[in-house]
The first five atom37 places (N, CA, C, CB, O) and aatype in JSON, in Angstrom:
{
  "aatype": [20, 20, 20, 20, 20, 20, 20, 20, 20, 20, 20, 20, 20, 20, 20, 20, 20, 20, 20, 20, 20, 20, 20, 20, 20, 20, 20, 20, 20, 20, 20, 20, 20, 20, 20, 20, 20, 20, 20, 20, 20, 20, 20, 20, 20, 20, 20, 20, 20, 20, 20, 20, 20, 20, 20, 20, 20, 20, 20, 20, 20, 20, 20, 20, 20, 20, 20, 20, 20, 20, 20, 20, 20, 20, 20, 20, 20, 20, 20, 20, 20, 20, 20, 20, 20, 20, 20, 20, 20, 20, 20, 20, 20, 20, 20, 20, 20, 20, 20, 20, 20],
  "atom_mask": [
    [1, 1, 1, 1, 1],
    [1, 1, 1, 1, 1],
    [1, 1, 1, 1, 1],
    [1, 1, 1, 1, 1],
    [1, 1, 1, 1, 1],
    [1, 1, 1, 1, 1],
    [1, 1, 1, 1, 1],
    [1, 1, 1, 1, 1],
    [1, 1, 1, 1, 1],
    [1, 1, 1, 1, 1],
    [1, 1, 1, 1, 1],
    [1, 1, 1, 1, 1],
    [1, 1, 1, 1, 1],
    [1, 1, 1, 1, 1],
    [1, 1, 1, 1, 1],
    [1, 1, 1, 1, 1],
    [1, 1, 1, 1, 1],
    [1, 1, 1, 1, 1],
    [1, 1, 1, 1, 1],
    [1, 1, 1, 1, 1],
    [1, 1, 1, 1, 1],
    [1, 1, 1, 1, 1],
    [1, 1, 1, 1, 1],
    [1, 1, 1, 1, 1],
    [1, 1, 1, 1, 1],
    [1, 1, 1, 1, 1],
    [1, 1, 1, 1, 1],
    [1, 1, 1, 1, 1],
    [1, 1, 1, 1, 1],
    [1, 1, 1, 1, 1],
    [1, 1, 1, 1, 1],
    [1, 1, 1, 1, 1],
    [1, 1, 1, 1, 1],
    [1, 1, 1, 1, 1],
    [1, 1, 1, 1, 1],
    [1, 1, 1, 1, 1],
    [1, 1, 1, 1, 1],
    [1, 1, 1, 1, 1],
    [1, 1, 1, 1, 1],
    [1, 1, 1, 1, 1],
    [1, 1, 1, 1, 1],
    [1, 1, 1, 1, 1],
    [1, 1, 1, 1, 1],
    [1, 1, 1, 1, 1],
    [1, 1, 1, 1, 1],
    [1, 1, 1, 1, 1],
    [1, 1, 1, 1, 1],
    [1, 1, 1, 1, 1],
    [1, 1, 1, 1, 1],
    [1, 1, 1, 1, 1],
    [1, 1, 1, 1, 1],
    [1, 1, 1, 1, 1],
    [1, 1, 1, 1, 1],
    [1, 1, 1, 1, 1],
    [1, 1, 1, 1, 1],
    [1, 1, 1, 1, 1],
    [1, 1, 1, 1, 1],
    [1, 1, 1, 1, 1],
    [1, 1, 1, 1, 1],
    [1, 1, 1, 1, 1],
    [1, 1, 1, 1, 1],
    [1, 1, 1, 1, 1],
    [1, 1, 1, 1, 1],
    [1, 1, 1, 1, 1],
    [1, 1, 1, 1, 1],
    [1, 1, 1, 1, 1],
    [1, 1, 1, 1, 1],
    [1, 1, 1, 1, 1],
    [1, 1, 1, 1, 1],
    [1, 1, 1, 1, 1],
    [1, 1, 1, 1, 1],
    [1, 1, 1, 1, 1],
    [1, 1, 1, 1, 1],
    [1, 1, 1, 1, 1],
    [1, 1, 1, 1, 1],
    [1, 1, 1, 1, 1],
    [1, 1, 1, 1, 1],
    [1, 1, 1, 1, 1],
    [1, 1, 1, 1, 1],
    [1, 1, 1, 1, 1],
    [1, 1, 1, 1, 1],
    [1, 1, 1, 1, 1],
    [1, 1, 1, 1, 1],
    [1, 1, 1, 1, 1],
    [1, 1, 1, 1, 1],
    [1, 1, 1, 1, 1],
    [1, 1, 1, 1, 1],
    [1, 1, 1, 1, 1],
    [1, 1, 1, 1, 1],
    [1, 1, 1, 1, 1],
    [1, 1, 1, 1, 1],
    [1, 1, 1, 1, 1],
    [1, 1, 1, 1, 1],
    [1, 1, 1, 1, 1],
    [1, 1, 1, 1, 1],
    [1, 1, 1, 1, 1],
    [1, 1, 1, 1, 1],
    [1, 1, 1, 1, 1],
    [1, 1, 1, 1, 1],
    [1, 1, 1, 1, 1],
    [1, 1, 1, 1, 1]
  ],
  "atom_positions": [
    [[-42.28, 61.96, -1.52], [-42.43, 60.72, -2.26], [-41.07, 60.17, -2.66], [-43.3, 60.94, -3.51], [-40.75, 58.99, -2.82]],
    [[-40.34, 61.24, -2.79], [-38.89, 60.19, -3.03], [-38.19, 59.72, -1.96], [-37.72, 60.84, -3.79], [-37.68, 58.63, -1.74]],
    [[-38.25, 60.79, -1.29], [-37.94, 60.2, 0.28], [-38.18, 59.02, 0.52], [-38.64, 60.76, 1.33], [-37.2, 58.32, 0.74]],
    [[-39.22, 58.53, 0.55], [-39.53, 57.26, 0.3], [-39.3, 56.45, -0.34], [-40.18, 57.12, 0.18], [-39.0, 55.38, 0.19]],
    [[-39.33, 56.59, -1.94], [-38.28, 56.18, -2.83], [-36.92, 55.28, -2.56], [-37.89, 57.3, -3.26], [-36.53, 54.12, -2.71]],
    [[-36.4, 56.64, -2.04], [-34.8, 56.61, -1.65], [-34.48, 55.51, -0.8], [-34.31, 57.9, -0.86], [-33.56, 54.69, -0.91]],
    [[-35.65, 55.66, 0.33], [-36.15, 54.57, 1.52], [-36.01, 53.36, 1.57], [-37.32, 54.49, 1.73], [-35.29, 52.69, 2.31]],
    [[-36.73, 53.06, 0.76], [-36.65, 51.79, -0.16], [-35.7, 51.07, -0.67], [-37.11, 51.94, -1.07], [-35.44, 49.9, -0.39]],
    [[-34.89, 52.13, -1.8], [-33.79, 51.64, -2.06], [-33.13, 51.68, -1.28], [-33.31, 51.95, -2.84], [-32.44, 50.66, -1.36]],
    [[-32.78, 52.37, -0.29], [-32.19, 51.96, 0.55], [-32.37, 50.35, 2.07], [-32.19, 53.22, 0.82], [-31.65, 49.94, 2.98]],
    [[-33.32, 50.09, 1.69], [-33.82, 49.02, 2.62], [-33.49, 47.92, 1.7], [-35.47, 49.09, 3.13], [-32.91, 46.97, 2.24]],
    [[-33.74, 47.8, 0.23], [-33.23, 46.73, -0.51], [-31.78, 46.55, -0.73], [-33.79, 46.78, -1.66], [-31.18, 45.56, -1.16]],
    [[-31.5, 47.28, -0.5], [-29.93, 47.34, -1.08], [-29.05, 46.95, 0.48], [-29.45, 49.31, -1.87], [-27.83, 46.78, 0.42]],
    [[-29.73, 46.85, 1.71], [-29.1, 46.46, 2.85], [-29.9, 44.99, 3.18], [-29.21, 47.69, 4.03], [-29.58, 44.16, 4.03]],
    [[-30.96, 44.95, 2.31], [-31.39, 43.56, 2.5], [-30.55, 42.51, 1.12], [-33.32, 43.6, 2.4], [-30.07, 41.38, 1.18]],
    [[-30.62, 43.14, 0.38], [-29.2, 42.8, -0.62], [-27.8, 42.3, -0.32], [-28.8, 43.94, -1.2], [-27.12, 41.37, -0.75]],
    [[-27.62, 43.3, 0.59], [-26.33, 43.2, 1.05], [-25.95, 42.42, 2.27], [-25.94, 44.39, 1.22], [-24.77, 42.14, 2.48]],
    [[-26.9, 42.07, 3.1], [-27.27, 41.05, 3.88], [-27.28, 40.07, 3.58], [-28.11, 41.06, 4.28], [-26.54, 39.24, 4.12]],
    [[-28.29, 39.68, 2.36], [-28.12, 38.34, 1.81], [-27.03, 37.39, 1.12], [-28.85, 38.39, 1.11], [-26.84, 36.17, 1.09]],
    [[-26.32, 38.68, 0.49], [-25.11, 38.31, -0.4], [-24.11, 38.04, 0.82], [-24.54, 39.63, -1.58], [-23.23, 37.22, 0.57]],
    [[-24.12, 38.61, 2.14], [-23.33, 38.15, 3.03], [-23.37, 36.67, 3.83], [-23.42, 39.08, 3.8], [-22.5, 35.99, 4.39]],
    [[-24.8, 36.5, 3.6], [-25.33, 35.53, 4.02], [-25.11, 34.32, 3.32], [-26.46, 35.8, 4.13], [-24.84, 33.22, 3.8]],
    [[-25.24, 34.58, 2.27], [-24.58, 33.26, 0.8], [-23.15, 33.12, 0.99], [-24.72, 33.89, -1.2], [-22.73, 31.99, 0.78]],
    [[-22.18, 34.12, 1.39], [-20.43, 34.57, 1.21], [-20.4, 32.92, 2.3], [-19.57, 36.84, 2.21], [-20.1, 31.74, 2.13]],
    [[-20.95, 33.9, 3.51], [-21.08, 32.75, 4.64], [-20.87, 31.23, 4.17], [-22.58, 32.82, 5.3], [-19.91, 30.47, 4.24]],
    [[-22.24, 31.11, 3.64], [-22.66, 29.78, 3.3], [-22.04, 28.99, 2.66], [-23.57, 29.74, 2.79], [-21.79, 27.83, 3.0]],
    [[-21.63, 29.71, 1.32], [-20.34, 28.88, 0.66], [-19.55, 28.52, 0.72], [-19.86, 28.95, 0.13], [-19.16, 27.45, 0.25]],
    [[-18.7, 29.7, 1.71], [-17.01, 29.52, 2.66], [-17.32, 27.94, 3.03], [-16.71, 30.8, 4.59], [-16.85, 26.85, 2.7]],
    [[-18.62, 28.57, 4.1], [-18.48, 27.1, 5.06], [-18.59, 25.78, 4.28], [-19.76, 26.97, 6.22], [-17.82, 24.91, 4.68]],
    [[-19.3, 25.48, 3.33], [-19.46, 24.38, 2.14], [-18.05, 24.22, 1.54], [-20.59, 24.87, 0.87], [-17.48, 23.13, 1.5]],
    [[-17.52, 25.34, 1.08], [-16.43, 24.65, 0.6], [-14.8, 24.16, 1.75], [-16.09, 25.71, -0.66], [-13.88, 23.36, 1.57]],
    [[-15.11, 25.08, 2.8], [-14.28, 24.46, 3.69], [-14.96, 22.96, 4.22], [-14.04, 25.53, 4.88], [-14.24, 22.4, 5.04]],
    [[-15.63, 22.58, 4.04], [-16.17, 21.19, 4.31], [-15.72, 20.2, 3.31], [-17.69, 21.19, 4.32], [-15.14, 19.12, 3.21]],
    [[-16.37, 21.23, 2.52], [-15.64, 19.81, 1.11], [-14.02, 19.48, 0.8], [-16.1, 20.39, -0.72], [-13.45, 18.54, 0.25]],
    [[-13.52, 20.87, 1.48], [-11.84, 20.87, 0.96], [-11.31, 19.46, 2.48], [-10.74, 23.28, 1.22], [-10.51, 18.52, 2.51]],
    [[-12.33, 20.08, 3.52], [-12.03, 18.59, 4.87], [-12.5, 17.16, 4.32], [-13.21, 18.81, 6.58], [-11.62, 16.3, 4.32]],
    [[-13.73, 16.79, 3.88], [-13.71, 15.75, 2.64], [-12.59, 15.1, 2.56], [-13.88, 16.32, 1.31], [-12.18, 14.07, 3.1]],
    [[-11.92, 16.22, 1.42], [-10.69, 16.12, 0.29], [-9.55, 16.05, 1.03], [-10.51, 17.38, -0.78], [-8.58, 15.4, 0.66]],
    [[-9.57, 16.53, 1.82], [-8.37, 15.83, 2.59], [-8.5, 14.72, 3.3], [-7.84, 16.59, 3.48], [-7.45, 14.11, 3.47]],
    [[-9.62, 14.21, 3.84], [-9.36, 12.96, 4.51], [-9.45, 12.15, 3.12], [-10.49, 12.51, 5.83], [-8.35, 12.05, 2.58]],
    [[-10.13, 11.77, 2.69], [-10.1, 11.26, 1.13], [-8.37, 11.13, 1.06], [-10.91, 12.61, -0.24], [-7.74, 10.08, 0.91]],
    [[-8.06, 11.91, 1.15], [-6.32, 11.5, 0.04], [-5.92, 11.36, 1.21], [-5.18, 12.8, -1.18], [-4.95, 10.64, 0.97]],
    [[-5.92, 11.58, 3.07], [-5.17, 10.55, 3.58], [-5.38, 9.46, 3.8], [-4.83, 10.71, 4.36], [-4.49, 8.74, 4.26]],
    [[-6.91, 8.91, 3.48], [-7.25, 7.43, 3.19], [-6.69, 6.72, 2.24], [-8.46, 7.26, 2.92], [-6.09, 5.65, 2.21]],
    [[-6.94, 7.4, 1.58], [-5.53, 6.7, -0.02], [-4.27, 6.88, 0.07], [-5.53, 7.46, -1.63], [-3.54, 6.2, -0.66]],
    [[-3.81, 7.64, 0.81], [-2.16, 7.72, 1.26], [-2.15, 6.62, 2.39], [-1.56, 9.45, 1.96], [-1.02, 6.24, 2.69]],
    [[-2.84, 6.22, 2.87], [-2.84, 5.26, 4.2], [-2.78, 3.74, 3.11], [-4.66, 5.48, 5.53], [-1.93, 2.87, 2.93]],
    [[-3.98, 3.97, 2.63], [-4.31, 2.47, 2.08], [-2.7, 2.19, 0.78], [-6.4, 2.55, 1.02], [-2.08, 1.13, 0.73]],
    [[-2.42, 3.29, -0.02], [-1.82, 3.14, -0.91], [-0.19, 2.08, -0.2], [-1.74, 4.73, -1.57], [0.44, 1.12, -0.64]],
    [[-0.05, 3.19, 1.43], [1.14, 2.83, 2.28], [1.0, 1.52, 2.36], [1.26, 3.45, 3.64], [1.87, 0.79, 1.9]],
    [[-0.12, 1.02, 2.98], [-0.43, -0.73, 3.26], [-0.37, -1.55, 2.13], [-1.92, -1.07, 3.83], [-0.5, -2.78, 2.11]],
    [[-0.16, -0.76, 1.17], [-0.44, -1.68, -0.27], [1.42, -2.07, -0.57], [-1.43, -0.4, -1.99], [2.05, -3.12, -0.64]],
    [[1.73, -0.83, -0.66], [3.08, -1.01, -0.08], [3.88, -2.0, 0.16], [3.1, -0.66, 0.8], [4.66, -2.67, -0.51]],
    [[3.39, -1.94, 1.79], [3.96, -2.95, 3.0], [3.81, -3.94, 2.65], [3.48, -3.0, 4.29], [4.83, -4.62, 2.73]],
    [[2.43, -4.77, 1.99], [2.23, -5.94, 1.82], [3.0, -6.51, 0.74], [1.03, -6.1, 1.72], [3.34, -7.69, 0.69]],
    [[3.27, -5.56, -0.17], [4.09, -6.36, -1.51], [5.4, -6.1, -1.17], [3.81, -5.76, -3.2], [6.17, -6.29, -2.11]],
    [[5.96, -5.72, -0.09], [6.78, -5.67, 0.78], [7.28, -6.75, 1.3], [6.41, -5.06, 1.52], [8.42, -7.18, 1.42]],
    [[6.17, -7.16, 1.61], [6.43, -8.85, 3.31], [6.32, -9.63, 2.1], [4.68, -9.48, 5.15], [7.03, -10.64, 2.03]],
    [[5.43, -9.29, 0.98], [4.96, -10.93, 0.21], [6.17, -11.31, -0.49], [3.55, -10.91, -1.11], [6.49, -12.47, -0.73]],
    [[6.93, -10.12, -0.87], [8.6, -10.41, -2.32], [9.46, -10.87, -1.05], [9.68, -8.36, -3.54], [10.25, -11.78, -1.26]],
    [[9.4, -10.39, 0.11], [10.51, -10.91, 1.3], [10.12, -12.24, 1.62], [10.54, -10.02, 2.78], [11.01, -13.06, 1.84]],
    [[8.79, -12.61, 1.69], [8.5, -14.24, 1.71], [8.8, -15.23, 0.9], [7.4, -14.51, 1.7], [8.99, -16.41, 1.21]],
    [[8.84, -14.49, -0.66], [9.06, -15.4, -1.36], [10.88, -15.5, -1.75], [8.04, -15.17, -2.5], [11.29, -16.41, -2.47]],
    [[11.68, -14.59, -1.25], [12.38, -14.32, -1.44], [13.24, -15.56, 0.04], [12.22, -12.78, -1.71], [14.28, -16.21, 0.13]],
    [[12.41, -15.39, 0.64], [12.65, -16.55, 1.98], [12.58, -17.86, 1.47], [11.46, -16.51, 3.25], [13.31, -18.81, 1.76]],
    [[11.5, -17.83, 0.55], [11.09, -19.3, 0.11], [12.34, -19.62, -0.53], [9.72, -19.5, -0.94], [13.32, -20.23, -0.09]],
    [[12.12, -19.05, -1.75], [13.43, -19.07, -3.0], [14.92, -20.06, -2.26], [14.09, -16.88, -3.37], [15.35, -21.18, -2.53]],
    [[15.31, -19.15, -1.41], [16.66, -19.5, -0.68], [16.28, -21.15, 0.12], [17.11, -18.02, 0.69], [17.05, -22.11, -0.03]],
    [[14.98, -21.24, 0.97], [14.74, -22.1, 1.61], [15.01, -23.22, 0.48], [13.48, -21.93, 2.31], [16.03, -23.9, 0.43]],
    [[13.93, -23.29, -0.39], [13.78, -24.55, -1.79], [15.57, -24.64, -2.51], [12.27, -23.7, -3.52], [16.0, -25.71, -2.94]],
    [[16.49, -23.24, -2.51], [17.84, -23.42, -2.93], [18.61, -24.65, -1.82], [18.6, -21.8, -2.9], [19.12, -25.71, -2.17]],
    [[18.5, -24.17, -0.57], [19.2, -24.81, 0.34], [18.86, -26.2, 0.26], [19.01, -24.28, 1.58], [19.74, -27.04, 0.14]],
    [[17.33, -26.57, 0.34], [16.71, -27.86, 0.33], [17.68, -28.79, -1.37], [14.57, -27.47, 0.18], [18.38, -29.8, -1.33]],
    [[17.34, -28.05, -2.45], [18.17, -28.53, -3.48], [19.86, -29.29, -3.32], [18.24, -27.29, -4.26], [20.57, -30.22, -3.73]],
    [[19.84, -28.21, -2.49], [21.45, -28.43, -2.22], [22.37, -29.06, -1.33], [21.9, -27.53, -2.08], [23.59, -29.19, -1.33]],
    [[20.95, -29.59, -0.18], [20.93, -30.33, 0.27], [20.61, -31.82, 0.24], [20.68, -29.87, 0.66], [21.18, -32.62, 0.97]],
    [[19.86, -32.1, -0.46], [20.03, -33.2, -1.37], [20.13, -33.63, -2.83], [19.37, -33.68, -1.12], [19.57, -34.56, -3.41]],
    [[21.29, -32.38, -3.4], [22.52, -32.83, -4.42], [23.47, -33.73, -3.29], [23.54, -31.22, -5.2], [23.79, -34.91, -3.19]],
    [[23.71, -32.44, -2.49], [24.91, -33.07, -1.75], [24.59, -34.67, -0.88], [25.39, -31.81, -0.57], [25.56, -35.42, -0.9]],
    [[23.57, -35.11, -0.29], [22.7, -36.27, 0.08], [22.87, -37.25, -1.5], [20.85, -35.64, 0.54], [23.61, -38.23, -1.44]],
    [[22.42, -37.04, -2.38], [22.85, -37.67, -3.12], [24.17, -38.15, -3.96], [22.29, -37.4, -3.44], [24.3, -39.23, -4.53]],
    [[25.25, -36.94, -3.89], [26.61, -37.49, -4.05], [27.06, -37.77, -3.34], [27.4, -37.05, -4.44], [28.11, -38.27, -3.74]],
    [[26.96, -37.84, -1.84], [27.59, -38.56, -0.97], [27.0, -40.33, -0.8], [27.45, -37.64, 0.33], [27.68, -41.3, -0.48]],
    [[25.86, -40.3, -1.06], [25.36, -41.99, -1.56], [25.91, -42.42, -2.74], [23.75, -42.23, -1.88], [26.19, -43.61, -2.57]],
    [[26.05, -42.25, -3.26], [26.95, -42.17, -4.64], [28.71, -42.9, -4.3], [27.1, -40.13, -5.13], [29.26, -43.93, -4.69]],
    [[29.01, -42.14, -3.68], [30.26, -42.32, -3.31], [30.23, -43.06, -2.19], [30.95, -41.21, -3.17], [31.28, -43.69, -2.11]],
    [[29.71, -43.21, -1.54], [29.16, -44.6, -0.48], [29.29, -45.61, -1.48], [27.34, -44.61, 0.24], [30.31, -46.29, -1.52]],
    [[28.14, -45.81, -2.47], [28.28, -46.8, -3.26], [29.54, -47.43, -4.09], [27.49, -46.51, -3.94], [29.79, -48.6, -4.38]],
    [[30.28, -46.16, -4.37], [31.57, -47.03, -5.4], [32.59, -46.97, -4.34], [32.25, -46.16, -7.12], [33.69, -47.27, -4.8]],
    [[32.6, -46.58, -2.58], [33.49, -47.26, -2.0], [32.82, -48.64, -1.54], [34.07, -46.44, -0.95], [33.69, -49.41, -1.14]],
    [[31.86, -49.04, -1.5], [31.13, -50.31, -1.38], [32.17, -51.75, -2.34], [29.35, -49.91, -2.17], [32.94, -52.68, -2.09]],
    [[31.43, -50.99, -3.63], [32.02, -51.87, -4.86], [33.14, -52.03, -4.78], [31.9, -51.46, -6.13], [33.38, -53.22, -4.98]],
    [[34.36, -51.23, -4.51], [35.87, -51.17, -4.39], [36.08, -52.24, -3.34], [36.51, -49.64, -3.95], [36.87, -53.17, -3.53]],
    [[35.36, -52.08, -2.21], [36.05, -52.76, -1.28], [35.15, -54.73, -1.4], [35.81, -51.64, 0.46], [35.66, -55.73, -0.89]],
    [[34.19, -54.72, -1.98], [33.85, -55.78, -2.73], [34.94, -56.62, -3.76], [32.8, -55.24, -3.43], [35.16, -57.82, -3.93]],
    [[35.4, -55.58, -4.26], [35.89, -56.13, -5.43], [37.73, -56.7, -4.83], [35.76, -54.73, -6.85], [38.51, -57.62, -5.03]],
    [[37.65, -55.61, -4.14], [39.38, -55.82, -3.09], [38.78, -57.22, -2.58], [39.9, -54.3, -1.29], [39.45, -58.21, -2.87]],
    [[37.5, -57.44, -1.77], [37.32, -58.63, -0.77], [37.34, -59.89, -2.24], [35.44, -58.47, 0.46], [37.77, -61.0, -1.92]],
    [[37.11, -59.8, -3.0], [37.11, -60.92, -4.45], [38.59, -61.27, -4.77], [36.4, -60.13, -6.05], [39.07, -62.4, -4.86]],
    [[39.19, -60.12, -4.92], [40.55, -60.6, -4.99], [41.28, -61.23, -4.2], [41.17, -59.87, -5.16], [41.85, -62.16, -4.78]],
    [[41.44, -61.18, -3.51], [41.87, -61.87, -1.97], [41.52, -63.25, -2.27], [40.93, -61.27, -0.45], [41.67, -64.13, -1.41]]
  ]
}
């Protein structure tokens, strides 16, 4: 009768030990899945974060294009305008020379 006993415990304790191997299994593989997840996850956000990047990148270099473009345009007609300017009072001068005469 213990023989049997023994039997027993011994059949549970390898069906025990089976199972608990069987769960070891199961979890590894779950959490190596989830840790693959977790890594594509953060190289999606390392990707997207990069493009986020780039774009405020091109957009400060555009405006930074603009900036200079609208400087040059300014400065291009200061200078358009002091040179009409000075058109004008050699106008008057030589008006005023043609009066004297």
């Amino acid at each position: 009768h213990e023989r049997e006993h023994d039997h027993e415990i011994s059949e549970l304790a390898a069906k025990h030990a089976e199972e608990m191997e069987k769960l070891r299994a199961e979890l590894k593989e779950e959490q190596r899945h989830l840790l693959d997840e977790l890594r594509q996850q953060m190289a999606a956000t390392h990707r997207a974060e990069h493009e986020q990047a780039q774009l405020q990148s091109q957009t400060l270099h555009s405006l930074e294009l603009e900036a200079l473009r609208l400087t040059l345009n300014n400065m291009h007609t200061s200078q358009l305008e002091l040179t009409q300017t000075n058109l004008r009072k050699e106008k008057e001068t030589a008006l005023m020379e043609l009066r004297e005469m």
